[in-house]
C-alpha positions as CSV (number, residue, x, y, z in Angstrom):
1,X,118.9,106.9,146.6
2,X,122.6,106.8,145.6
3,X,123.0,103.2,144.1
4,X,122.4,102.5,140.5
5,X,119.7,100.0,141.0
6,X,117.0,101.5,138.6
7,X,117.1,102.7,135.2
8,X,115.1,105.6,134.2
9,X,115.1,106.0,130.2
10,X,117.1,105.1,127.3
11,X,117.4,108.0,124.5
12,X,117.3,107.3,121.1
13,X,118.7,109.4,118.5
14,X,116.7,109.4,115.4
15,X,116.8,111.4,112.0
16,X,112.6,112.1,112.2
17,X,111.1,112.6,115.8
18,X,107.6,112.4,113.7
19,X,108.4,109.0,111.7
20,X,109.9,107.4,114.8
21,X,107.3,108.1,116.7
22,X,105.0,106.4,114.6
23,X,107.8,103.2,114.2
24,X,108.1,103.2,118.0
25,X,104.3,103.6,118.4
26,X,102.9,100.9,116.2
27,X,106.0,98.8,117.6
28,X,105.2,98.5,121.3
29,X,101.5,99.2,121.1
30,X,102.0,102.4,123.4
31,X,101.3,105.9,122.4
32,X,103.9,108.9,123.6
33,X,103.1,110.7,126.8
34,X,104.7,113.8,126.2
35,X,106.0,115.6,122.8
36,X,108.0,118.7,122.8
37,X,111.7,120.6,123.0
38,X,114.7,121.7,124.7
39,X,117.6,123.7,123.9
40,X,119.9,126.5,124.5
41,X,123.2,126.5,126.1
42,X,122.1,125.4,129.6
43,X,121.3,122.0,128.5
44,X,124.0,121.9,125.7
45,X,127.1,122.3,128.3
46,X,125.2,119.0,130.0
47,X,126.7,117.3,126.6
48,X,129.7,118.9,126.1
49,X,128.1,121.0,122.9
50,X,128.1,124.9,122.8
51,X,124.6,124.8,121.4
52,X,121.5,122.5,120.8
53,X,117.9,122.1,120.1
54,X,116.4,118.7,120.6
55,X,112.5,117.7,119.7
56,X,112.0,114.6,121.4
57,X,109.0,112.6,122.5
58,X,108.7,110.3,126.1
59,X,107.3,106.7,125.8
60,X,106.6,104.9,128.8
61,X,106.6,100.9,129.1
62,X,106.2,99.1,131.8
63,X,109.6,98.8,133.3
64,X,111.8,101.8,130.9
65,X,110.7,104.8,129.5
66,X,112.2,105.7,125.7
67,X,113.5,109.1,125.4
68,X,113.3,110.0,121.6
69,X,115.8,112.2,120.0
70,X,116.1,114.8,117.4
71,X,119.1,117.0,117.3
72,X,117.9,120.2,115.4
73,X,121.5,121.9,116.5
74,X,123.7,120.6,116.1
75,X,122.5,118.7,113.1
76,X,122.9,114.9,113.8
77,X,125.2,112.7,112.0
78,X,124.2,109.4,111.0
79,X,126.3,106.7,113.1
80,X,126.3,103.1,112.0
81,X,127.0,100.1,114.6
82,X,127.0,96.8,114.7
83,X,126.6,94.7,117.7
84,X,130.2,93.3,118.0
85,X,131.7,97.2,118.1
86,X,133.0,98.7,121.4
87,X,130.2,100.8,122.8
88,X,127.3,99.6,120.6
89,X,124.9,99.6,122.7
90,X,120.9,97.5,121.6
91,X,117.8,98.4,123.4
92,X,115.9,94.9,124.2
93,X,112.5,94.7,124.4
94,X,110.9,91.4,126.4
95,X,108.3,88.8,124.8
96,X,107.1,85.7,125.8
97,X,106.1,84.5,122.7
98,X,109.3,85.2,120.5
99,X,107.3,83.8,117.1
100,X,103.9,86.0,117.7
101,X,106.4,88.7,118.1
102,X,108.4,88.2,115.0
103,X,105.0,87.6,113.5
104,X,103.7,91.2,114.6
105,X,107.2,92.9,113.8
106,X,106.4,91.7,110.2
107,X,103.0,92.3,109.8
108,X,104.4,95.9,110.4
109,X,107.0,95.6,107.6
110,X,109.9,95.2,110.3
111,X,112.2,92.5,109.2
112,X,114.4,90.5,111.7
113,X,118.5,91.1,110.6
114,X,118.6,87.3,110.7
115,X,117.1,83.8,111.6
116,X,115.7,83.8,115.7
117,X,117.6,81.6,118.3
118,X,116.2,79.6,121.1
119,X,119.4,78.5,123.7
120,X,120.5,75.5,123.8
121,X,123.8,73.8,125.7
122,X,125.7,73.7,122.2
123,X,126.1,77.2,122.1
124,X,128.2,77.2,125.3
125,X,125.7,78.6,127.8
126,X,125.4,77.2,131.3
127,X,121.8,77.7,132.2
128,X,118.8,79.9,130.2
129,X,118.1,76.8,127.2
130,X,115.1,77.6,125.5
131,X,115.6,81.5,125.6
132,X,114.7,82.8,122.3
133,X,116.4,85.9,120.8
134,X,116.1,87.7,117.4
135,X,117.7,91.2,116.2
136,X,116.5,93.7,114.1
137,X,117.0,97.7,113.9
138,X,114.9,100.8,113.9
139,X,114.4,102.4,110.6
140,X,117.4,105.4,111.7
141,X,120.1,101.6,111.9
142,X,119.2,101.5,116.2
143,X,119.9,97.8,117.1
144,X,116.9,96.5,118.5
145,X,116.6,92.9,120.5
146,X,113.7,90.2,121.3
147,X,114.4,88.3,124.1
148,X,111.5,84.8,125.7
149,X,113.7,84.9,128.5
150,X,114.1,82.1,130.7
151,X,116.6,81.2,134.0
152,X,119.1,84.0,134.3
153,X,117.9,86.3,131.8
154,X,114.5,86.2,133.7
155,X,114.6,89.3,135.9
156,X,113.1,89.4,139.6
């Protein structure tokens, strides 16, 4: 396959592979597949490092698998982005009932950064009214999305 058609993982960084692997855990309901480590200078020229040792954990949903990071070396540096900054990227995970889900993210002592939208024509959109979206970040600052998707931002 050469096209781009598919994605594979996203990696998170994270200060503590053990506390956000718990966070992620409890979050989606899934448990890791894999735990361990990689390192040396092999895999660091990959990044354009001279050296590195990374603990990380794999956690597979349905349609993305989460790659989570720990830098051992070099040490990680705590980065800070909002969504409105050039390459901030958010991971999005999909609901269908954006309230239960809120609900659940609470009862878990996750707090949403602000008040949940559902679509409507007023804020400019052409079609998806009635998809619901809230934000809210990972305990290392990742910016994390709900989407109930409907029209477009339905995928298949």
């Amino acid at each position: 396959m050469t096209g781009f058609s598919a994605v594979n993982h996203v990696g998170i960084t994270v200060s503590n592979l053990d506390k956000a692997i718990e966070f992620y855990e409890t979050l989606t309901g899934k448990k890791i597949s894999n735990k361990d480590q990689i390192g040396g200078k092999r895999m660091a020229q990959t990044q354009g490092l001279d050296d590195t040792l990374i603990k990380y954990a794999n956690l597979h949903l349905d349609n993305i698998n989460i790659d989570i990071l720990e830098y051992v070396e070099p040490k990680s540096s705590q980065a800070n982005y909002s969504n409105e900054q050039i390459s901030a990227m958010h991971l999005c995970f999909e609901v269908e009932d954006l309230e239960a889900a809120i609900a659940r993210m609470k009862s878990i002592g996750v707090e949403p950064e602000g008040d949940p939208i559902y679509f409507e024509e007023a804020d400019g959109l052409k079609a998806g009214f009635g998809t619901g979206v809230v934000y809210f970040k990972d305990p290392d600052g990742t910016n994390l999305e709900l989407i109930a998707p409907k029209g477009p931002f339905k995928r298949g």
